[in-house]
HTML snippet that shows the backbone in 3Dmol.js (N, CA, C, O; Angstrom):
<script src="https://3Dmol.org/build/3Dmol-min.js"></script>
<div id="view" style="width:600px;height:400px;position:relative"></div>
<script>
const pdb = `
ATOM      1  N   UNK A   1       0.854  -1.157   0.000  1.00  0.00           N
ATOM      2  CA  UNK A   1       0.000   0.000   0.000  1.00  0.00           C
ATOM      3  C   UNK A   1       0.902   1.222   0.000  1.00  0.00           C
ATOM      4  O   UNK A   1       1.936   1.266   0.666  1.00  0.00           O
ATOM      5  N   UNK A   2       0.406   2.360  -0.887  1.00  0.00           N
ATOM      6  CA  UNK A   2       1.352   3.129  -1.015  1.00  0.00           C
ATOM      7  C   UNK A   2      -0.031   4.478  -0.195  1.00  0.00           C
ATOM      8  O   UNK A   2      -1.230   4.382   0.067  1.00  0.00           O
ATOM      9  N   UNK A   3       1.290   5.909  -0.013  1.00  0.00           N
ATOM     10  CA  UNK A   3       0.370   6.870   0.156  1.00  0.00           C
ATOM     11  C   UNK A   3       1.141   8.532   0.166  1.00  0.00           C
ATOM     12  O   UNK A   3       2.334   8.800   0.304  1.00  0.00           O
ATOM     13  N   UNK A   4       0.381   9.138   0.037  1.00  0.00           N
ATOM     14  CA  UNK A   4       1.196  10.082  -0.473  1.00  0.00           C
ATOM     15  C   UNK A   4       1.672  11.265   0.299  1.00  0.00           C
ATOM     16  O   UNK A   4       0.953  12.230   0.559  1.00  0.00           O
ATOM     17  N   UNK A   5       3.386  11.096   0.785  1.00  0.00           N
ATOM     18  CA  UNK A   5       3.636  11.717   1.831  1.00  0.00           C
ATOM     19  C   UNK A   5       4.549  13.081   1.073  1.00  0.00           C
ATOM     20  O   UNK A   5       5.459  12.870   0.271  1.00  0.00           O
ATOM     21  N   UNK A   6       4.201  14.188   1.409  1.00  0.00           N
ATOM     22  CA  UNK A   6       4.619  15.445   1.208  1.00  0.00           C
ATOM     23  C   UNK A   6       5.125  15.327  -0.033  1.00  0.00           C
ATOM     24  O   UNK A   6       6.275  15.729  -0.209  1.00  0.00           O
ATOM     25  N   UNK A   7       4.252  14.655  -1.341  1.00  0.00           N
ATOM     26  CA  UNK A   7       4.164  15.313  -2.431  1.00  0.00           C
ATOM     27  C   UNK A   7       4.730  14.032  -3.339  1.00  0.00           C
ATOM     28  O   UNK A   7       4.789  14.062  -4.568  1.00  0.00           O
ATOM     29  N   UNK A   8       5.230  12.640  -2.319  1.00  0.00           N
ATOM     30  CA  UNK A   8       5.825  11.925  -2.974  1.00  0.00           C
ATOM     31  C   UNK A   8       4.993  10.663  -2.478  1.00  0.00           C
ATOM     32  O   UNK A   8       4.367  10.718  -1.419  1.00  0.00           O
ATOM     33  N   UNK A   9       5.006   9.530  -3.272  1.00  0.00           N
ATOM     34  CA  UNK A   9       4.558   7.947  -3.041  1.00  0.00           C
ATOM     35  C   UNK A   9       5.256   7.127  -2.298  1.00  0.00           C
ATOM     36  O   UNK A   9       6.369   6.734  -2.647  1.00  0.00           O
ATOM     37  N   UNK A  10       4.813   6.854  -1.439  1.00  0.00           N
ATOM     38  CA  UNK A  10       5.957   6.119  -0.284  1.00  0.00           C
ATOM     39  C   UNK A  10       4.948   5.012   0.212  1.00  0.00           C
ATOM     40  O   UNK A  10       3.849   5.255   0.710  1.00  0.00           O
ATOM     41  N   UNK A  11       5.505   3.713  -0.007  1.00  0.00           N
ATOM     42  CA  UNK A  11       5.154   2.387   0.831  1.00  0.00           C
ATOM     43  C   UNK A  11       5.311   2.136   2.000  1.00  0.00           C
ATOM     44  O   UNK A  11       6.322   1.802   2.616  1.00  0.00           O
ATOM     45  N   UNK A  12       3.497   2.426   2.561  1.00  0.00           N
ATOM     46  CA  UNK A  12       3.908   2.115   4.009  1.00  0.00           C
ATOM     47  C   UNK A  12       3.409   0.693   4.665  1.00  0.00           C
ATOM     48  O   UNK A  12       3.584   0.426   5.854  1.00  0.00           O
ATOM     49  N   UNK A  13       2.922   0.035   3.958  1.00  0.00           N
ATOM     50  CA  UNK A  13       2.382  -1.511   4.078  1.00  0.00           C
ATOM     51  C   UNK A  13       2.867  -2.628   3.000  1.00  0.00           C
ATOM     52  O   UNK A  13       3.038  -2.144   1.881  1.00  0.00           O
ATOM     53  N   UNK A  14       3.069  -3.725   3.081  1.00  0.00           N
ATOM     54  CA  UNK A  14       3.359  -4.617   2.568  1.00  0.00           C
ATOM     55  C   UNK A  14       2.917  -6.133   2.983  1.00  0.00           C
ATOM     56  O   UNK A  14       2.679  -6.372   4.167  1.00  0.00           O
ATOM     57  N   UNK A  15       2.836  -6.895   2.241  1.00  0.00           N
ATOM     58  CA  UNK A  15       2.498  -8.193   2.730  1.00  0.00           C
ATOM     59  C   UNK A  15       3.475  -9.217   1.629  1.00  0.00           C
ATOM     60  O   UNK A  15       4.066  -8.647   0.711  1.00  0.00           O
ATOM     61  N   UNK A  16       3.568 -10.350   1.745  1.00  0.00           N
ATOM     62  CA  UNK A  16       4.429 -11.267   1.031  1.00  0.00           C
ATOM     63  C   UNK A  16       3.765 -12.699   1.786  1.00  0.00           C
ATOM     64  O   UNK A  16       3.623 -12.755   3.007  1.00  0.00           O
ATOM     65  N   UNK A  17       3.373 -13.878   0.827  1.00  0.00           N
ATOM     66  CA  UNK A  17       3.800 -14.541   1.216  1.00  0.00           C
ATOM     67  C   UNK A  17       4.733 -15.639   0.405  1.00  0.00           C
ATOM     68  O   UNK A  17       4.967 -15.896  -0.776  1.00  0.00           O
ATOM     69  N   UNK A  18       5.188 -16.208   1.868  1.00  0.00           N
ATOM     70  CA  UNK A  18       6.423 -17.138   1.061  1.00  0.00           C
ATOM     71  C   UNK A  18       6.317 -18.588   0.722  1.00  0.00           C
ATOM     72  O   UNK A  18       5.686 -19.342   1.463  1.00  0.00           O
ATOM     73  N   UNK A  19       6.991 -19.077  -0.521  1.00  0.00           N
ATOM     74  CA  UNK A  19       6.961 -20.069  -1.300  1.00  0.00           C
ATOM     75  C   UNK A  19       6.395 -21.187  -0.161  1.00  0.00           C
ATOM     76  O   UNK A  19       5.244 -21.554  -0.399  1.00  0.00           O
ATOM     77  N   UNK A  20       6.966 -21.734   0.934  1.00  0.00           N
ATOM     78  CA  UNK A  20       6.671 -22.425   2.113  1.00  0.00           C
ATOM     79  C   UNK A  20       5.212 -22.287   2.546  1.00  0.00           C
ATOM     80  O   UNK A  20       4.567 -23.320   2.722  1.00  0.00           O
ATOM     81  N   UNK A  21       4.484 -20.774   2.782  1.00  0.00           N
ATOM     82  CA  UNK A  21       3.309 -20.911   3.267  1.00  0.00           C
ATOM     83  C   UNK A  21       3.223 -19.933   4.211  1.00  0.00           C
ATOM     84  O   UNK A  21       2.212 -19.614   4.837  1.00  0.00           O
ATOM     85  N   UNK A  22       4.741 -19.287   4.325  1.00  0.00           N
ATOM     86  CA  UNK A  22       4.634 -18.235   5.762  1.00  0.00           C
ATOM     87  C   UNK A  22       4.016 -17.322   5.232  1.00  0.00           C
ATOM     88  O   UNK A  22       3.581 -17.112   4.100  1.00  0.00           O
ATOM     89  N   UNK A  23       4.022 -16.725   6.302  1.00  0.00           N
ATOM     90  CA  UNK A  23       3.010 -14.849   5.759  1.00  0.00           C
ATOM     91  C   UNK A  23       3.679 -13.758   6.693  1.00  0.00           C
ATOM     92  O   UNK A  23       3.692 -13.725   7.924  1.00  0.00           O
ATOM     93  N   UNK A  24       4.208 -12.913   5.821  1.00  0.00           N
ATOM     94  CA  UNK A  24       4.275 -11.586   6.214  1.00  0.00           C
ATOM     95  C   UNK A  24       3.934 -10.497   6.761  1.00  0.00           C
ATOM     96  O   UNK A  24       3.029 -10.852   7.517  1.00  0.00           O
ATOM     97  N   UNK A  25       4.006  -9.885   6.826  1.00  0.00           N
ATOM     98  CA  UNK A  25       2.857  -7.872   6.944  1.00  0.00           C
ATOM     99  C   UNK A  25       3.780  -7.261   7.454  1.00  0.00           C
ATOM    100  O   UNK A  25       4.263  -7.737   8.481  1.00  0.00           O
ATOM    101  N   UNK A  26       4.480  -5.654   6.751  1.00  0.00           N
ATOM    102  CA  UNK A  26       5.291  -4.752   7.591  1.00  0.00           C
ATOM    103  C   UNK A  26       4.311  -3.668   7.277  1.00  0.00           C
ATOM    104  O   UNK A  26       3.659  -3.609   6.234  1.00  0.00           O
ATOM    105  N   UNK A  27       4.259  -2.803   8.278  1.00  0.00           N
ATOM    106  CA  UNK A  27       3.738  -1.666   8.058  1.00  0.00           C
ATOM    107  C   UNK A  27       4.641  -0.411   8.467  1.00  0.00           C
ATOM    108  O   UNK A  27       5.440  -0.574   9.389  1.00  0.00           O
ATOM    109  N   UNK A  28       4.552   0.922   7.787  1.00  0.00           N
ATOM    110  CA  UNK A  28       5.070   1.693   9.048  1.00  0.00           C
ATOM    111  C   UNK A  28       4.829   2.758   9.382  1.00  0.00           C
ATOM    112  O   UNK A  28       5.666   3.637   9.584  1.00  0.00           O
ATOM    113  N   UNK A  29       3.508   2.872   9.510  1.00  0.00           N
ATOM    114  CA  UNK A  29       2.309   3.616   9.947  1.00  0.00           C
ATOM    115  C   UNK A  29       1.693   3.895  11.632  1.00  0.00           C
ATOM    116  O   UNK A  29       0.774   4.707  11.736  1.00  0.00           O
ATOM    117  N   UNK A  30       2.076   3.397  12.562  1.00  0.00           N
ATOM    118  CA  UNK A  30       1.828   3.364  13.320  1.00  0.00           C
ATOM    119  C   UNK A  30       2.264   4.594  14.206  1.00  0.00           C
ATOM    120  O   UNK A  30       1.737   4.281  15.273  1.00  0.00           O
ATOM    121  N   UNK A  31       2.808   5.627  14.398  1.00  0.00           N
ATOM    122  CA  UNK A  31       3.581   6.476  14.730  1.00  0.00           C
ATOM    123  C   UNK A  31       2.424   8.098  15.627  1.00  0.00           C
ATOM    124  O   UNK A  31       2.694   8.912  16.510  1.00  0.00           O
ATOM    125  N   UNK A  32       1.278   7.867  14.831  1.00  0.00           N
ATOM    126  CA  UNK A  32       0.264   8.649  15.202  1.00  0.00           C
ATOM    127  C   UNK A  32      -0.876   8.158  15.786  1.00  0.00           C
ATOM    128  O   UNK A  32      -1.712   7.515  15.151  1.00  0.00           O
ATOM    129  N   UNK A  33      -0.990   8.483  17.259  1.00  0.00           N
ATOM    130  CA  UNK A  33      -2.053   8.271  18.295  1.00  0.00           C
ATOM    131  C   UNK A  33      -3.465   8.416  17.265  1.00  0.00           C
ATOM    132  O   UNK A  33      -4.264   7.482  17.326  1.00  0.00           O
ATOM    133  N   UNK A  34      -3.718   9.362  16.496  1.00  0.00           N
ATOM    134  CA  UNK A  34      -4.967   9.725  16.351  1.00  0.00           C
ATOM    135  C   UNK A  34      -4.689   8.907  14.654  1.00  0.00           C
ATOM    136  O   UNK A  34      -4.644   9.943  13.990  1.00  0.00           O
ATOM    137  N   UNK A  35      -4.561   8.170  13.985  1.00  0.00           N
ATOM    138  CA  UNK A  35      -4.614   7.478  13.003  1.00  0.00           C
ATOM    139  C   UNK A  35      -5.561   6.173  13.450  1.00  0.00           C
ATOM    140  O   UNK A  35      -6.439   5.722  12.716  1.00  0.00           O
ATOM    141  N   UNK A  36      -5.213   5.594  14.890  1.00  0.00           N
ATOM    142  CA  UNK A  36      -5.871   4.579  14.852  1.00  0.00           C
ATOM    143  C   UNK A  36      -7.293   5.001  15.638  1.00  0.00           C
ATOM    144  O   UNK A  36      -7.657   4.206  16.505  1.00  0.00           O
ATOM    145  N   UNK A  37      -8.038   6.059  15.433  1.00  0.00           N
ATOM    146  CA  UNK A  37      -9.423   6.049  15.415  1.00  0.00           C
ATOM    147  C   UNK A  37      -9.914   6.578  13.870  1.00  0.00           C
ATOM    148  O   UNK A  37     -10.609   7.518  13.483  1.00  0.00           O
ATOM    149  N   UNK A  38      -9.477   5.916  13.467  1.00  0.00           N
ATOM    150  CA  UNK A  38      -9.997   5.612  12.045  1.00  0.00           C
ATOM    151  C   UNK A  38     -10.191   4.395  11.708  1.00  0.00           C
ATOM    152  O   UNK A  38      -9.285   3.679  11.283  1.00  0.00           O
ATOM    153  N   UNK A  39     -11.228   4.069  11.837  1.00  0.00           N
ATOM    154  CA  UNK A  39     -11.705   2.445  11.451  1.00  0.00           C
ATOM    155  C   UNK A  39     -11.584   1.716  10.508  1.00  0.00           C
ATOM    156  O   UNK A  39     -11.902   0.531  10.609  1.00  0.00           O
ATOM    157  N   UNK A  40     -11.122   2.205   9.424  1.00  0.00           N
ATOM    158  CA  UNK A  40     -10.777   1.842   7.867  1.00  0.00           C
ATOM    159  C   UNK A  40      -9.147   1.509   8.455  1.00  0.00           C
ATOM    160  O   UNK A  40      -8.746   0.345   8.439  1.00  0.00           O
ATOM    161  N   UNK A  41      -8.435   2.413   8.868  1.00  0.00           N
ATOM    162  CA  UNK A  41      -7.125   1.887   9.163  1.00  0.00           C
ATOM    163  C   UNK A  41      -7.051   1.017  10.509  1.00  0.00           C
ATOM    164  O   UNK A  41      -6.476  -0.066  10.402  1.00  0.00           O
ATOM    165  N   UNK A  42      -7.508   1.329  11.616  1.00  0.00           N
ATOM    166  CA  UNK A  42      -7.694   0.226  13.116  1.00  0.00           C
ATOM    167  C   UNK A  42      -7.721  -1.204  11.777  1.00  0.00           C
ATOM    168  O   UNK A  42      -6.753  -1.917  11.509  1.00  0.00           O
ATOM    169  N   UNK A  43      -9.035  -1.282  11.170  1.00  0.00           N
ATOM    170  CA  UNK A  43      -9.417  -2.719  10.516  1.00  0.00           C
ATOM    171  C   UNK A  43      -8.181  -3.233   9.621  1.00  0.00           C
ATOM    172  O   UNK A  43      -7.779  -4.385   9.782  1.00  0.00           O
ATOM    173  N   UNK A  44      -7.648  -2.477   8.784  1.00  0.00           N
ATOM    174  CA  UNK A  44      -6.509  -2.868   7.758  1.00  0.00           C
ATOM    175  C   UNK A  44      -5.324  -3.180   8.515  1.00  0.00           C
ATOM    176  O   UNK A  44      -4.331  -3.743   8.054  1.00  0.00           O
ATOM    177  N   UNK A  45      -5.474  -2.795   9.674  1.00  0.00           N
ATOM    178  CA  UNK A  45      -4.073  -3.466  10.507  1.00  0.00           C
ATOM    179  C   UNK A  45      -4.893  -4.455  10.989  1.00  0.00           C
ATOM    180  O   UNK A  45      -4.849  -5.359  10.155  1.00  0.00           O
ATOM    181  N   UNK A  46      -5.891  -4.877  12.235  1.00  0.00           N
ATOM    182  CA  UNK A  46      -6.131  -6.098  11.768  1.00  0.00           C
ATOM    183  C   UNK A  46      -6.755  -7.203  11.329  1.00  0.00           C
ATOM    184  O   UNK A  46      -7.134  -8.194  11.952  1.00  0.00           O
ATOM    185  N   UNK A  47      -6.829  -6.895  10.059  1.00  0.00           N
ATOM    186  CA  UNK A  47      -7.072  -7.995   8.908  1.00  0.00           C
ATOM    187  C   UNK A  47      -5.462  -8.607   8.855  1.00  0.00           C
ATOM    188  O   UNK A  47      -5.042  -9.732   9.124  1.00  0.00           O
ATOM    189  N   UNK A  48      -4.807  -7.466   8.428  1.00  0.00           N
ATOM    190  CA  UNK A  48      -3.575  -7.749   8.030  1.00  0.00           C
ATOM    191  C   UNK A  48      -2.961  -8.948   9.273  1.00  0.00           C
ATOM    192  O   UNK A  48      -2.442  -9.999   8.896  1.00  0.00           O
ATOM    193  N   UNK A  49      -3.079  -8.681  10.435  1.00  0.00           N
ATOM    194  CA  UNK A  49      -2.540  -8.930  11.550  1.00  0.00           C
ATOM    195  C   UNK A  49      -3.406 -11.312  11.252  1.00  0.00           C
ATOM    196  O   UNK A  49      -2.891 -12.417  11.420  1.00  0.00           O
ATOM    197  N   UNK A  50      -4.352 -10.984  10.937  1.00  0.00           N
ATOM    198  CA  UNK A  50      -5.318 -11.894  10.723  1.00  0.00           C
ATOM    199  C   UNK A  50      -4.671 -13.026   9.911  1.00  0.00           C
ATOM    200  O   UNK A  50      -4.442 -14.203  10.190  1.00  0.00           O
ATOM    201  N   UNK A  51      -4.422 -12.182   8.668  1.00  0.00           N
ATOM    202  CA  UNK A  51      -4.029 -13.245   7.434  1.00  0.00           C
ATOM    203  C   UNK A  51      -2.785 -13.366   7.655  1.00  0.00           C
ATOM    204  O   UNK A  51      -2.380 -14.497   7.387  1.00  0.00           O
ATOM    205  N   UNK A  52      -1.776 -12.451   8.148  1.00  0.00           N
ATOM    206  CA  UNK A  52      -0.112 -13.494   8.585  1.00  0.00           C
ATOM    207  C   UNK A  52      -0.499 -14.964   9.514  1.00  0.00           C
ATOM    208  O   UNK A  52       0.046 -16.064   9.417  1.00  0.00           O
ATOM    209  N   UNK A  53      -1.601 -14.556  10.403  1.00  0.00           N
ATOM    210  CA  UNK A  53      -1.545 -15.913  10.777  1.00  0.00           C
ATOM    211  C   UNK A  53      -2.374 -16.682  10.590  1.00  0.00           C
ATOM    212  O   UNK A  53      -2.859 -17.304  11.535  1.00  0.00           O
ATOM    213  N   UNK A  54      -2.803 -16.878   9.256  1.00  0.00           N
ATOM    214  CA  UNK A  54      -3.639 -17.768   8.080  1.00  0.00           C
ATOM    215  C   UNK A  54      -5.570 -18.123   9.575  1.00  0.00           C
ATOM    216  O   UNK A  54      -6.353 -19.051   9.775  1.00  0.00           O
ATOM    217  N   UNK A  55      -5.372 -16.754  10.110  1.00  0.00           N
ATOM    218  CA  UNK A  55      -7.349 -16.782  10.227  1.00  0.00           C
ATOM    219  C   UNK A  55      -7.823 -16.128   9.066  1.00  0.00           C
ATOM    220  O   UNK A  55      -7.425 -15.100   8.518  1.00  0.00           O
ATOM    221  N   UNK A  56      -8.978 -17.104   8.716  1.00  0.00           N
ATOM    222  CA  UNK A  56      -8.931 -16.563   7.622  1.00  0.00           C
ATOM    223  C   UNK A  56     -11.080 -16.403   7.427  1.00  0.00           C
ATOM    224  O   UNK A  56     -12.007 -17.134   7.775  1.00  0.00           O
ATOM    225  N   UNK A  57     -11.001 -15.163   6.762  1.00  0.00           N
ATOM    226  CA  UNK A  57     -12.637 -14.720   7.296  1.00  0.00           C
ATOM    227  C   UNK A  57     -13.478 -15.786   6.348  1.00  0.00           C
ATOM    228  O   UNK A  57     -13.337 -16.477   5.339  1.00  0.00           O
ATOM    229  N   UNK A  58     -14.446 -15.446   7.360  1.00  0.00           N
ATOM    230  CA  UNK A  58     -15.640 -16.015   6.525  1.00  0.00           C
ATOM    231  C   UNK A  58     -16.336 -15.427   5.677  1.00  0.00           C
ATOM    232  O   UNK A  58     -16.970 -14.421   5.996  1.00  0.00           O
ATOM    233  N   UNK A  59     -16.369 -16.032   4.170  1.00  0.00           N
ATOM    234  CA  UNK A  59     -16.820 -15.203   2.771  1.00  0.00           C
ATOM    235  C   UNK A  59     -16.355 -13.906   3.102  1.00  0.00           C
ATOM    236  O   UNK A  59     -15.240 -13.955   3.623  1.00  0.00           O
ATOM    237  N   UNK A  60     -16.874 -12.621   2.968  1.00  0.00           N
ATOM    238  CA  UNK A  60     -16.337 -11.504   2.985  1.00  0.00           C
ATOM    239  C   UNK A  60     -16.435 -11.294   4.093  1.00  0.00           C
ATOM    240  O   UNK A  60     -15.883 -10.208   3.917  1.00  0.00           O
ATOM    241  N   UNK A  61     -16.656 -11.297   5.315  1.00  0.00           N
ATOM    242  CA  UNK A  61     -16.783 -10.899   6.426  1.00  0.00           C
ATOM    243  C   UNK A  61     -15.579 -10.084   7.212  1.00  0.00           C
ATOM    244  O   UNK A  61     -14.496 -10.640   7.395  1.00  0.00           O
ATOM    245  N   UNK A  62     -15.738  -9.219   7.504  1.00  0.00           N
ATOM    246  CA  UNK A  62     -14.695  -8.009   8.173  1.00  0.00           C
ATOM    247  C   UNK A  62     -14.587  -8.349   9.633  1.00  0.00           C
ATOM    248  O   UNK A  62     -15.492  -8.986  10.173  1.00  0.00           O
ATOM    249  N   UNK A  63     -13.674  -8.011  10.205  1.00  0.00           N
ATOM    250  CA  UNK A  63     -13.369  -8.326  11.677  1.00  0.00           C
ATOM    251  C   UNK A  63     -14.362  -6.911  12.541  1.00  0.00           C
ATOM    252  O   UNK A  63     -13.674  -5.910  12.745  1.00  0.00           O
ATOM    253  N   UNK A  64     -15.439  -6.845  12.883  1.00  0.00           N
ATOM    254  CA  UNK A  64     -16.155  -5.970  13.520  1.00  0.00           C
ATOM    255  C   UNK A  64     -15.094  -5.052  14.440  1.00  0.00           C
ATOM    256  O   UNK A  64     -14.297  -5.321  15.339  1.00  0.00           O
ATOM    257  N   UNK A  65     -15.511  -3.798  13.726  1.00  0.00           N
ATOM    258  CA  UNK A  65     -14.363  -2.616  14.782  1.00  0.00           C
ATOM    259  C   UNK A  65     -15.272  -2.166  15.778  1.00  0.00           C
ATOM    260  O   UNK A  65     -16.361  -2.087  15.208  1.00  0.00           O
ATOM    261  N   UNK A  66     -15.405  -1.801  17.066  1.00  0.00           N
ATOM    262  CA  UNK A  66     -16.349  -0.806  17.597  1.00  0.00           C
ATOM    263  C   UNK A  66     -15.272  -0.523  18.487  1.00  0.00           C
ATOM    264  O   UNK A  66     -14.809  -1.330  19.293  1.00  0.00           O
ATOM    265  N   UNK A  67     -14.767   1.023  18.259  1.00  0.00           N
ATOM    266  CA  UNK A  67     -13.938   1.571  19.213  1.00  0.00           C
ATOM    267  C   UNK A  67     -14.582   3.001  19.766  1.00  0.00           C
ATOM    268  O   UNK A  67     -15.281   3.516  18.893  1.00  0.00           O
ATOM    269  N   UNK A  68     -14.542   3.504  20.570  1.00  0.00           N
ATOM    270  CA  UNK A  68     -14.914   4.554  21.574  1.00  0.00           C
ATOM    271  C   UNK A  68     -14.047   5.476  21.857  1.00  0.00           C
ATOM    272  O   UNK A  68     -12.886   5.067  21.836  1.00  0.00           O
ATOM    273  N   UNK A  69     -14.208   6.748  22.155  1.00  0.00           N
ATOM    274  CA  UNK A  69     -13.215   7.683  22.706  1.00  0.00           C
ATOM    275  C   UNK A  69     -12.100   7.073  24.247  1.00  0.00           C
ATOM    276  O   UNK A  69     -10.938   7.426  24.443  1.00  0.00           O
ATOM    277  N   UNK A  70     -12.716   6.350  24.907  1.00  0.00           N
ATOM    278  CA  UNK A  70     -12.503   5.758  25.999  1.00  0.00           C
ATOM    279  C   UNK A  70     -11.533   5.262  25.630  1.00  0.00           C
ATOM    280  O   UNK A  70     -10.477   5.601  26.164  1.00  0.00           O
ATOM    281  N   UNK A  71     -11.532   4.162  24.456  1.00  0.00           N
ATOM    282  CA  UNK A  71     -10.261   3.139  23.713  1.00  0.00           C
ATOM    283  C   UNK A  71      -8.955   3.786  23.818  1.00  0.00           C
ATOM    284  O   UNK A  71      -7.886   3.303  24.191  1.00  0.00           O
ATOM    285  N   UNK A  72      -9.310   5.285  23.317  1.00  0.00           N
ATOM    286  CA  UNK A  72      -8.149   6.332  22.992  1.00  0.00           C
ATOM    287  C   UNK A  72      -7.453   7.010  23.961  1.00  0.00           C
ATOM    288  O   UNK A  72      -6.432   7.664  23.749  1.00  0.00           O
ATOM    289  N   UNK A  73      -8.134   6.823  25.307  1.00  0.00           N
ATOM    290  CA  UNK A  73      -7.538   7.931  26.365  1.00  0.00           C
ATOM    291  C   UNK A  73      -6.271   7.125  27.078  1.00  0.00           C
ATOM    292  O   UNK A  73      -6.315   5.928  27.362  1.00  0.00           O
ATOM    293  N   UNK A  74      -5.590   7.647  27.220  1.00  0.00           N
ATOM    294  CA  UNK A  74      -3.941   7.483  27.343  1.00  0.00           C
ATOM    295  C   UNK A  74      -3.886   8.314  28.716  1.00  0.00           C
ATOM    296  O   UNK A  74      -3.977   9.517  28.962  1.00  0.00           O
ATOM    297  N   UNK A  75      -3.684   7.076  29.575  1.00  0.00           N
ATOM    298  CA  UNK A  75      -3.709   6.852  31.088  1.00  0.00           C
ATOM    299  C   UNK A  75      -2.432   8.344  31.371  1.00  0.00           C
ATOM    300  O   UNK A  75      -1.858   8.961  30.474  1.00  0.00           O
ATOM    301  N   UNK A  76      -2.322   8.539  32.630  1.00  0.00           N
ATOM    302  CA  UNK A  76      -1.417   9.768  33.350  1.00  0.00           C
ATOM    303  C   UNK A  76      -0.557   8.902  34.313  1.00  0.00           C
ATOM    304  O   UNK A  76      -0.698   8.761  35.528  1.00  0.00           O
ATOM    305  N   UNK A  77       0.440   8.312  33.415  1.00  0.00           N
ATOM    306  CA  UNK A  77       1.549   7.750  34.031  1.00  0.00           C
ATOM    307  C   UNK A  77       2.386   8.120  35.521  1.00  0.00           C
ATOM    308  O   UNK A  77       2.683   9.295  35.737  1.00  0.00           O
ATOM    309  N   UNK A  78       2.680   7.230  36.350  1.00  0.00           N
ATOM    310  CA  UNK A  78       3.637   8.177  37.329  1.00  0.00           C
ATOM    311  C   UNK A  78       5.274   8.599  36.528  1.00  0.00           C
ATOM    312  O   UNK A  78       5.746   8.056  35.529  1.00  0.00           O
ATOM    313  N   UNK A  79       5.693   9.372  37.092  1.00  0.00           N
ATOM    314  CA  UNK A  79       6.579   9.751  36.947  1.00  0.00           C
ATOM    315  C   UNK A  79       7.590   9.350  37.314  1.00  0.00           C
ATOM    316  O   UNK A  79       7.634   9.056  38.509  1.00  0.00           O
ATOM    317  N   UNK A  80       8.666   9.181  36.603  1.00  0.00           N
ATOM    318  CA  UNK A  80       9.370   8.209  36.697  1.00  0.00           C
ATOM    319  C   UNK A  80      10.784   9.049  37.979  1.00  0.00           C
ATOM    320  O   UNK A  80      10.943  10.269  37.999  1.00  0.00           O
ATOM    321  N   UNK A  81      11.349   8.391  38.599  1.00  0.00           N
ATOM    322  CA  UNK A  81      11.866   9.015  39.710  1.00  0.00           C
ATOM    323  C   UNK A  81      13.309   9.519  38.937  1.00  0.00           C
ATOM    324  O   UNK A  81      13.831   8.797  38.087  1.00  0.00           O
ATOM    325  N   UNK A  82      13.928  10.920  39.352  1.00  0.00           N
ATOM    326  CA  UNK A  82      14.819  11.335  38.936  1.00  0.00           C
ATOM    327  C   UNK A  82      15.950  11.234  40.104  1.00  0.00           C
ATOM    328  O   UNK A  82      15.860  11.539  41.293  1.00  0.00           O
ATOM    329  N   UNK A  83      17.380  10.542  39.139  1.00  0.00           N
ATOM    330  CA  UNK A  83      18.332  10.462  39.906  1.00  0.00           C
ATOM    331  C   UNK A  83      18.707  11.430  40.774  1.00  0.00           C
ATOM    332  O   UNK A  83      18.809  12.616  40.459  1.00  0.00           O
ATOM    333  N   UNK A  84      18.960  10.897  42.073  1.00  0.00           N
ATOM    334  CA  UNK A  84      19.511  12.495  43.050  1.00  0.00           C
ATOM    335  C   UNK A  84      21.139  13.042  42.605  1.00  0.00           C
ATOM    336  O   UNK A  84      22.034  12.339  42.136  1.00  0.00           O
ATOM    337  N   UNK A  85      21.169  13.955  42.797  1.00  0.00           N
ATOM    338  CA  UNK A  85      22.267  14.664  42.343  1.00  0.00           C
ATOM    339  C   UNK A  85      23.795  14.497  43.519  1.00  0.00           C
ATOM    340  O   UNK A  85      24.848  15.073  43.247  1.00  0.00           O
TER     341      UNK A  85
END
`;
const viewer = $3Dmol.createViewer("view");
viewer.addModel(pdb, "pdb");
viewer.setStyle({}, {cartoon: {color: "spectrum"}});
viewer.zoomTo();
viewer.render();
</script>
């Protein structure tokens, strides 16, 4: 899958599989918190995630997304202790 980053075509997904039967998927898309509340992309990662390890859907059937704002909220970590001086 290609897409078009600042004016140029750049591959950020791939799949392969190999002569043997293995299966692939690199992506390298993952980098932005707010990409994966997009359900078209959440699902294409995993499907993808799906078919490397040969589950494989029924007739066309999509892996049901239902994600929430809740999914997205990114806990308030402690802080990690700073060496004393």
């Amino acid at each position: 899958m290609q897409a078009d980053i600042d004016g140029e075509k750049e591959t950020v997904a791939w799949a392969w599989q190999r002569p043997s039967g293995g299966r692939s998927f690199g992506f390298t898309g993952g980098h932005f918190h707010e990409n994966w509340k997009q359900e078209r992309y959440y699902r294409m990662l995993t499907q993808a995630v799906l078919w490397a390890a040969k589950v494989e859907p029924k007739g066309d059937q999509l892996v049901p997304i239902e994600l929430t704002e809740k999914d997205f909220e990114v806990p308030n970590l402690p802080k990690k202790p700073q060496p004393e001086k």
